[in-house]
C-alpha positions in Angstrom: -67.6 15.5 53.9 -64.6 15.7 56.4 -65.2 18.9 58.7 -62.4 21.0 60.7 -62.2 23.6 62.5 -60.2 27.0 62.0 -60.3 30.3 63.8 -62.0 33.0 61.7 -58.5 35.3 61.7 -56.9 32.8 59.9 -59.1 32.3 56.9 -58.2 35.4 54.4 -58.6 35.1 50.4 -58.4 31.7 48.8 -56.6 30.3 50.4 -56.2 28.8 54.0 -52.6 27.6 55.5 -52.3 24.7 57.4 -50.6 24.5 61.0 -48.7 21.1 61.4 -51.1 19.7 63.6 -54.0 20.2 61.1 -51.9 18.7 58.2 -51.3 15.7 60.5 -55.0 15.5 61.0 -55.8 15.9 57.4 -53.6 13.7 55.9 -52.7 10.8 59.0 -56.2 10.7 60.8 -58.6 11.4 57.8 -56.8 10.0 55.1 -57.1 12.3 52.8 -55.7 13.1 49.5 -55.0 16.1 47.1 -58.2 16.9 45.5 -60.3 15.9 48.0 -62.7 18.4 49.6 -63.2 19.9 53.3 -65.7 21.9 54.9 -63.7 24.7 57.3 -65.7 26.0 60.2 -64.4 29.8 61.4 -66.7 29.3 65.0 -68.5 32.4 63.8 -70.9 31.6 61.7 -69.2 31.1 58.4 -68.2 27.8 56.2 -66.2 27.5 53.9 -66.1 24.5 51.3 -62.7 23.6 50.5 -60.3 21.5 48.7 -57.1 19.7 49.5 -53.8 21.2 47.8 -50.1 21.0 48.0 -47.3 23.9 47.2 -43.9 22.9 46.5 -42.8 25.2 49.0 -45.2 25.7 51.6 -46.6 22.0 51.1 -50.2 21.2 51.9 -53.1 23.8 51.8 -56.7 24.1 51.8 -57.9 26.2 48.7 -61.5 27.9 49.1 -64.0 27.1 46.6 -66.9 28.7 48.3 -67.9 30.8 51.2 -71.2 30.0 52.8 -73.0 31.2 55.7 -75.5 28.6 56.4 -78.4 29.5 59.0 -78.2 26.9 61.2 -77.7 28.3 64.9 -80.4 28.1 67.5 -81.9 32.1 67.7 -82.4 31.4 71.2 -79.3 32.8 72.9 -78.1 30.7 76.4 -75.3 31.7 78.8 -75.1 28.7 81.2 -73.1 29.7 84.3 -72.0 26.3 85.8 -70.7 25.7 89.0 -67.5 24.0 88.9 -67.6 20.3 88.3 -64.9 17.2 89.8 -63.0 15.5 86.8 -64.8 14.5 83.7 -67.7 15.8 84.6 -67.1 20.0 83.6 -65.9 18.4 80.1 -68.9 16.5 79.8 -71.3 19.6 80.7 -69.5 21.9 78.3 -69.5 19.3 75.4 -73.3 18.8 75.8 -74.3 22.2 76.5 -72.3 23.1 72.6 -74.4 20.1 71.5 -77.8 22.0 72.8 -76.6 25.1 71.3 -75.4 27.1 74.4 -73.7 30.8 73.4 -71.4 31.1 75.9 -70.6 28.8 79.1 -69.2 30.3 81.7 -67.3 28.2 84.8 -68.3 29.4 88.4 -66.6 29.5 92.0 -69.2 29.0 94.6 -69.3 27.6 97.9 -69.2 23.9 96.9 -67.6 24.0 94.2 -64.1 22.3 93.5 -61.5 25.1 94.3 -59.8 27.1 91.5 -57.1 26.2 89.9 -54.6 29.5 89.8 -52.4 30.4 87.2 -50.9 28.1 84.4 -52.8 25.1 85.8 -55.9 27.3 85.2 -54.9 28.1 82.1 -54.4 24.8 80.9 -57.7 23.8 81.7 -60.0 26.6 80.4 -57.6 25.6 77.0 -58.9 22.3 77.3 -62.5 23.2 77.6 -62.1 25.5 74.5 -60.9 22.3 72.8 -63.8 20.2 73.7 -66.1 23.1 72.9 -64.8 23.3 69.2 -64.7 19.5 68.5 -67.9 19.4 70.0 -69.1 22.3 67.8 -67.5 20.0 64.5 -69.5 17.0 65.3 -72.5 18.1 65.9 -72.3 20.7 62.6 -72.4 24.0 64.7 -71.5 26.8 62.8 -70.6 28.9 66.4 -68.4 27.7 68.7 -69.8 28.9 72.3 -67.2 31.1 74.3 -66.0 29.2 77.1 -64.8 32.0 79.8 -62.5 31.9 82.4 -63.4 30.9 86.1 -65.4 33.5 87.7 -66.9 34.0 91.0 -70.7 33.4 91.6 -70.8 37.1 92.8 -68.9 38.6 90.0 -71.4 36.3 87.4 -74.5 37.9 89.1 -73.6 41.3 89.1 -73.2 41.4 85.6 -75.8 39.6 84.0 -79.0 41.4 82.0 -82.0 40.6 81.0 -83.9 37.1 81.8 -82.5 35.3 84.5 -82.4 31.3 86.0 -81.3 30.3 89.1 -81.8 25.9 89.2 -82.2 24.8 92.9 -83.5 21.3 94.4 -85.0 22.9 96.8 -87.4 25.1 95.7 -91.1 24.1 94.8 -91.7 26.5 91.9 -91.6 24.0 88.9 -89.8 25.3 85.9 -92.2 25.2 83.2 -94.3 27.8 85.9 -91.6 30.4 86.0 -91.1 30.1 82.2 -94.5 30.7 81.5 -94.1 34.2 82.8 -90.9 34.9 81.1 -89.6 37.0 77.4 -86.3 35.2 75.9 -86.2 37.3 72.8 -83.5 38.9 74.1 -81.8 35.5 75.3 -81.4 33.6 79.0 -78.4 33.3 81.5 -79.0 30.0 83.6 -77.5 29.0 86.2 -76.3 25.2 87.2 -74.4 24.6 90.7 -71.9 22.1 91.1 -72.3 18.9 93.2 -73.9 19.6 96.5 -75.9 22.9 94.7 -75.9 26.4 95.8 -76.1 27.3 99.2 -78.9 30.0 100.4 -77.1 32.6 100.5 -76.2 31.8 97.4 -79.7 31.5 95.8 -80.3 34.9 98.0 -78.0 36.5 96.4 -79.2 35.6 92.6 -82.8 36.1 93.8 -81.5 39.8 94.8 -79.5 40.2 91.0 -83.2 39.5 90.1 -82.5 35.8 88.7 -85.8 34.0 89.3 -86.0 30.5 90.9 -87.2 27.3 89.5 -86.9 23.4 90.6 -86.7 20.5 88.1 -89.3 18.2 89.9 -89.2 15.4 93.1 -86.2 14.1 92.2 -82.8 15.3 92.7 -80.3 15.4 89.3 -76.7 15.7 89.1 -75.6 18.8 88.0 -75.1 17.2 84.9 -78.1 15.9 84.6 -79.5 19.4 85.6 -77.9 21.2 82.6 -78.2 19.0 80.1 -82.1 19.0 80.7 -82.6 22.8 81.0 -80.9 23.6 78.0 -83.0 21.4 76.3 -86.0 21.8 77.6 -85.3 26.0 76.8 -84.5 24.8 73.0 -87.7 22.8 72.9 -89.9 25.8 74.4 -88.3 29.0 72.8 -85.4 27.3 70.4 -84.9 24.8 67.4 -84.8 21.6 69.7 -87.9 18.9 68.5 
């Protein structure tokens, strides 16, 4: 069944109005007809099954047949804090980390990161990274979409993080799986990822002192792509609903 996405604050009574965009998508990309039926995702939790319908006035509709709230999130809740990433590569992280169930993603300034982009160019890209994050939550039959924040500084990131903390660095020796062993995520995990060329060590100082602990992935050195997209799923294998 065909499966779309629409903020919770539009979906009152029974029935849902269509934005032009979303009728084009409807009826030019998926082909569909009056009659036919839709599964509506709100991004916080709820479904709604739906069916295709047209006003003479107002023209094409969705008309809600049944409300659902389907338990299909991870329990385990993940903030990833990702350094910022060159090009293709921050889409590709914040698609994958939806995928593995993240909560929220949050981009980071830090000292290698690619610099910020200010004002309406800023803008324009946190939009697009809310985009992927809700098509990415559609295809992969996510009933949250994860909160995709605005840039933040590594400093400001640190400072207001609570409970169990993860700091990813190549160079330290303290395998993952060790610190991990020692850890309680009942009350959820922020990790962090740095971008290309990883955190410096005053960086990694810094978290240590926020009280994030630190753990290596192994001999070899990943991307930071690579990085997150293991973490995340090695945290939903261990504590979550991965495998």
């Amino acid at each position: 069944m065909p499966r779309v996405y629409i903020p919770a604050e539009r979906i009152e009574g029974e029935q849902i109005t269509l934005q032009s965009r979303e009728a084009r998508y409807i009826l030019k990309v998926l082909r569909l007809d009056l009659g036919d039926k839709v599964m509506v995702f709100d991004g916080e939790g709820g479904e709604y099954l739906t069916e295709l319908c047209e006003d003479y006035q107002e023209g094409v509709y969705l008309a809600v047949k049944e409300a659902l709230r389907p338990e299909r999130e991870s329990h385990l809740k993940i903030t990833l804090g990702q350094g910022l990433l060159k090009g293709e590569k921050m889409k590709f992280v914040i698609q994958k980390a939806t995928e593995l169930g993240a909560d929220r993603i949050v981009p980071l300034a830090t000292y290698r990161s690619v610099p910020i982009l200010e004002g309406e160019r800023e803008s324009l890209r946190v939009g697009r990274w809310r985009r992927i994050a809700q098509e990415a939550a559609k295809q992969c039959g996510r009933t949250m979409v994860p909160h995709v924040e605005t840039v933040r500084e590594l400093e400001d990131f640190l400072s207001q993080r609570e409970g169990t903390k993860l700091i990813l660095w190549e160079e330290e020796s303290t395998p993952l799986r060790e610190v991990l062993e020692k850890v309680d995520l009942s009350s959820g995990i922020s990790v962090l990822i740095g971008p290309e060329g990883g955190f410096s060590e005053e960086e990694v100082s810094s978290a240590q002192t926020h009280g994030f602990l630190v753990a290596g992935l192994g001999q070899r050195v990943l991307r930071a792509e690579t990085a997150a997209i293991s973490v995340l799923s090695i945290l939903q294998h261990l504590f979550g609903d991965l495998g």
